[in-house]
C-alpha positions as CSV (number, residue, x, y, z in Angstrom):
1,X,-0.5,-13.1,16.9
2,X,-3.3,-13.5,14.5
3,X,-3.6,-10.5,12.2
4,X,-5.7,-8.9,9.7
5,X,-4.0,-6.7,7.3
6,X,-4.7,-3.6,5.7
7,X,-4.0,-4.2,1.6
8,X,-4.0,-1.4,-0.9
9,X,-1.6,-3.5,-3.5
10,X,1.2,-0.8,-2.6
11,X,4.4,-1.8,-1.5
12,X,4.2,-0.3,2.1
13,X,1.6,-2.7,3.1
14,X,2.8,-5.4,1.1
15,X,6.0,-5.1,3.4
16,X,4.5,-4.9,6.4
17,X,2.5,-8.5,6.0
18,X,5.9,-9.6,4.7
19,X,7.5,-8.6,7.7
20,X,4.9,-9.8,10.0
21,X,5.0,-13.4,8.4
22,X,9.1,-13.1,8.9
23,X,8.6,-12.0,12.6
24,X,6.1,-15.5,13.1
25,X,2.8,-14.0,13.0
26,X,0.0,-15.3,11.2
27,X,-2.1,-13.2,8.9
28,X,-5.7,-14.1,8.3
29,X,-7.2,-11.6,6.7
30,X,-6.9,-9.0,4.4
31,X,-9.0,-5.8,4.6
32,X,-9.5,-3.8,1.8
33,X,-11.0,-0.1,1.9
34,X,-12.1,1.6,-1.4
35,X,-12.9,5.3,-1.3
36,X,-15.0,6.7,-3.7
37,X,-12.9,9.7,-3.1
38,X,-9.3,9.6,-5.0
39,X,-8.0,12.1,-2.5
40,X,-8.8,10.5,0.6
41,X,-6.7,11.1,3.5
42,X,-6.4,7.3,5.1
43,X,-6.4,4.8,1.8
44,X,-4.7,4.6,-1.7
45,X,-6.8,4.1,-4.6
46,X,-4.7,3.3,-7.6
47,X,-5.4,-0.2,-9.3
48,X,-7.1,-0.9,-5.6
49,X,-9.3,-3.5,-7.7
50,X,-5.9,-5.8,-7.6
51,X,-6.2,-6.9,-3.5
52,X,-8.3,-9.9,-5.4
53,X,-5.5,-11.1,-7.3
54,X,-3.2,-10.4,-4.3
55,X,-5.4,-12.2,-1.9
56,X,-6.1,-14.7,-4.4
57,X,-2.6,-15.6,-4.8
58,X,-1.6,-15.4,-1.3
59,X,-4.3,-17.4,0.1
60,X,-5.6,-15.1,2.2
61,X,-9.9,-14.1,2.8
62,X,-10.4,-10.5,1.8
63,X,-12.6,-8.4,3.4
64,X,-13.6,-5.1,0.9
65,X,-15.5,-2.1,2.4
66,X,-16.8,0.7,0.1
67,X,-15.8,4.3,1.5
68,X,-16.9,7.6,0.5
69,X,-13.3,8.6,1.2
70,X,-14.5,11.4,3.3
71,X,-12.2,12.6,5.9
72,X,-12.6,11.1,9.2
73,X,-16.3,9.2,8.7
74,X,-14.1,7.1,6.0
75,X,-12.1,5.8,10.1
76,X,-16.2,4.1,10.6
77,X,-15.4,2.6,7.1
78,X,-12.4,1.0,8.6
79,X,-14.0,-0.4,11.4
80,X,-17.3,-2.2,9.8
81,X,-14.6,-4.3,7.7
82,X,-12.7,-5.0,11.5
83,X,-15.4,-5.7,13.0
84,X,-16.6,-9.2,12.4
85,X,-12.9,-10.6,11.8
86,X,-11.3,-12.8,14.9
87,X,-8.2,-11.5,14.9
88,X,-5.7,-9.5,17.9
89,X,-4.4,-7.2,15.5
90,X,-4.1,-5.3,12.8
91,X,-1.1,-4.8,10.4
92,X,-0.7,-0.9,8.7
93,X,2.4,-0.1,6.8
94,X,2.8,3.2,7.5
95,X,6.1,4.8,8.2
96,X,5.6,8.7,9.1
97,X,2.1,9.5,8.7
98,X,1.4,10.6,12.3
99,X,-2.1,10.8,10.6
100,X,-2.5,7.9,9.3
101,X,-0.9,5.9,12.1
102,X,-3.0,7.6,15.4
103,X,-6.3,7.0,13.4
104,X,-5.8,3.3,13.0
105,X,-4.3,3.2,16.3
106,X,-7.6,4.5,17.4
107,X,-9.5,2.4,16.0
108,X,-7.4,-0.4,17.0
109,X,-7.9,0.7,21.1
110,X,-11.6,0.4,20.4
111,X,-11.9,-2.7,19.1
112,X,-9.3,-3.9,21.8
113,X,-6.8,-4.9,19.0
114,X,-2.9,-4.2,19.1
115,X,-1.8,-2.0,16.3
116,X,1.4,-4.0,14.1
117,X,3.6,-1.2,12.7
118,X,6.6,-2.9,11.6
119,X,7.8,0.2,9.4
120,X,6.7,2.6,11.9
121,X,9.6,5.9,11.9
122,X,12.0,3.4,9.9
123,X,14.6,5.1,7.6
124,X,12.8,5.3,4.4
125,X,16.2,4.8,2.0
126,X,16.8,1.6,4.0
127,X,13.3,0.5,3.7
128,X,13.1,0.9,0.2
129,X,16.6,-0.9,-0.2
130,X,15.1,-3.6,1.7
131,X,12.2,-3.8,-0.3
132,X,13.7,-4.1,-3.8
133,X,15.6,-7.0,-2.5
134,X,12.2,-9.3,-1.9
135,X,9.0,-7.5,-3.9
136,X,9.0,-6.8,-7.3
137,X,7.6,-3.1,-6.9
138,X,6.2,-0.5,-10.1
139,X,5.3,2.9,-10.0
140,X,1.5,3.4,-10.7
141,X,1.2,7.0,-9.7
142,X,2.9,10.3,-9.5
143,X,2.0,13.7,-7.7
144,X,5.0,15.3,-7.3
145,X,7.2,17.7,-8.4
146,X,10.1,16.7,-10.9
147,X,7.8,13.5,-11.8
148,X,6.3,12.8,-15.3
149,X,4.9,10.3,-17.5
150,X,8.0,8.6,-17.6
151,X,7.8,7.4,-13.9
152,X,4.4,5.5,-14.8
153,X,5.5,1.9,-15.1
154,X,9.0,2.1,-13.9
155,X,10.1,-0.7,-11.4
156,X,11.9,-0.1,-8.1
157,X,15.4,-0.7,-8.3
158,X,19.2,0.7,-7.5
159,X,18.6,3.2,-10.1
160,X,14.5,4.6,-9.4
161,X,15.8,4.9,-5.7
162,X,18.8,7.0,-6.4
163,X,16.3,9.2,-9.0
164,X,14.2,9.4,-5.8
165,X,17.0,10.6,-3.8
166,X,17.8,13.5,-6.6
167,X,13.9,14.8,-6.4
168,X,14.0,14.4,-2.8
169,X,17.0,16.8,-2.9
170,X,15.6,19.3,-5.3
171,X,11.5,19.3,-4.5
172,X,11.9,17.6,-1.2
173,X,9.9,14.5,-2.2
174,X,9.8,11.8,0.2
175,X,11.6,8.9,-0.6
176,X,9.2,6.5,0.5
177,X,6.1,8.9,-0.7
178,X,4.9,9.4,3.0
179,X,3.5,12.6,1.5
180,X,1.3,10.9,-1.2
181,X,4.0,11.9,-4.1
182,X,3.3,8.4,-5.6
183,X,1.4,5.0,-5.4
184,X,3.1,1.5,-6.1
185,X,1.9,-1.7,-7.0
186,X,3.6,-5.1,-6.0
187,X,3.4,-8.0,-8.7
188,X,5.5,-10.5,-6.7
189,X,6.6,-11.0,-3.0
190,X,7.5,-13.9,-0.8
191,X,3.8,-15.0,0.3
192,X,2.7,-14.6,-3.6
193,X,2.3,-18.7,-4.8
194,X,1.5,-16.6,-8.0
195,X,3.1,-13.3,-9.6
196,X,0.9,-10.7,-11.0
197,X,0.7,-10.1,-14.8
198,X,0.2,-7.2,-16.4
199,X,-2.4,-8.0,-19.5
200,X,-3.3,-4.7,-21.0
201,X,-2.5,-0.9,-19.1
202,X,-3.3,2.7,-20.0
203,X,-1.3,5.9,-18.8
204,X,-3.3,8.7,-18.0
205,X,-2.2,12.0,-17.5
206,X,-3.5,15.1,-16.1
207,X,-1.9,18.3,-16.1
208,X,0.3,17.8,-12.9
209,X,0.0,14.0,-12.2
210,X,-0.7,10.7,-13.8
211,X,-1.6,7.5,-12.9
212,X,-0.9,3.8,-14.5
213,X,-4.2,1.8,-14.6
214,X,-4.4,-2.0,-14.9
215,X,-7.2,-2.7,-17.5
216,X,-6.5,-6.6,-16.9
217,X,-4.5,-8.7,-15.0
218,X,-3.8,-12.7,-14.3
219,X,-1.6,-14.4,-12.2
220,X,1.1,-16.3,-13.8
């Protein structure tokens, strides 16, 4: 099936194109939505400007649709960037977000498109296992209780997940931050011909929450 995926840089969706690739489907595009809104409902914003590099690297057309992030008008945002692309369906990596999910699934019935939800109610510990063994995964913002500056920056490995399981214990943060507790960035997956390097960052932080912002990047 010939796909066009949704790309925010974040390993969810990163692991849903790798997955469809793995399964023998071929993805043609990339769709990138950038709200103008930081809290939008549908689409991460944190170092969103990076789906160049990714496509770039990965060979794959991207499509990028300005949004004023506003909830439900940002769904028509979604479907100007379907729209002109000839594919049958659409890969979304989300995993619980009934909200997320339905809306794209909507969209997805009115275009007459399949909806490709590979992480769809998969356990999020063994998804994030799975994921540290193929993408090279950091934390670019945090929203959650228990998280501070120090999480900016860290990469996903045996130790971040078992931190994750001891906030997800105490605060009830979700381990695979279904909840929008924090937003990820994947330098280097399968499909990558070229990892992402970090040239110059900045931590910001504000109050309650922080995010890690990419000032420059190159591919190696």
């Amino acid at each position: 099936m010939k796909l066009a995926a949704l790309i925010s840089g974040g390993k969810d969706s990163s692991f849903a194109i790798y997955k469809a690739i793995q399964e023998g489907h071929i993805v043609t595009d990339m769709v990138t939505i950038k709200p103008a809104n930081e809290d939008s409902y549908m689409f991460h914003c944190a170092n969103i400007h990076l789906t160049e590099l990714i496509s770039e690297s990965c060979g794959i057309p991207l499509t990028s649709q300005i949004s004023s992030g506003e909830k439900e008008k940002e769904l028509e945002d979604l479907k100007i960037a379907l729209c002109p692309l000839k594919v049958e369906g659409v890969a979304v990596g989300a995993i619980e977000s009934e909200y997320q999910a339905s809306r794209v699934k909507r969209i997805c019935d009115d275009l007459g498109l399949v909806m490709y939800a590979p992480l769809w109610h998969k356990d999020p510990e063994e998804l994030l296992f799975e994921m540290i063994g193929c993408l090279d995964i950091i934390m670019v913002k945090v929203a959650a209780g228990g998280m501070d500056e120090s999480w900016l920056g860290r990469h996903f490995d045996m130790k971040l997940i078992s931190d994750l399981k001891e906030l997800n214990r105490k605060y009830r943060v979700h381990l695979a931050g279904e909840g929008g507790e924090y937003e990820t960035l994947v330098l280097n997956a399968p499909f990558y011909s070229k990892r992402i390097k970090l040239i110059e960052t900045r931590k910001m932080w504000m109050l309650d929450h922080g995010v890690l912002e990419v000032i420059e990047a190159e591919l190696e």
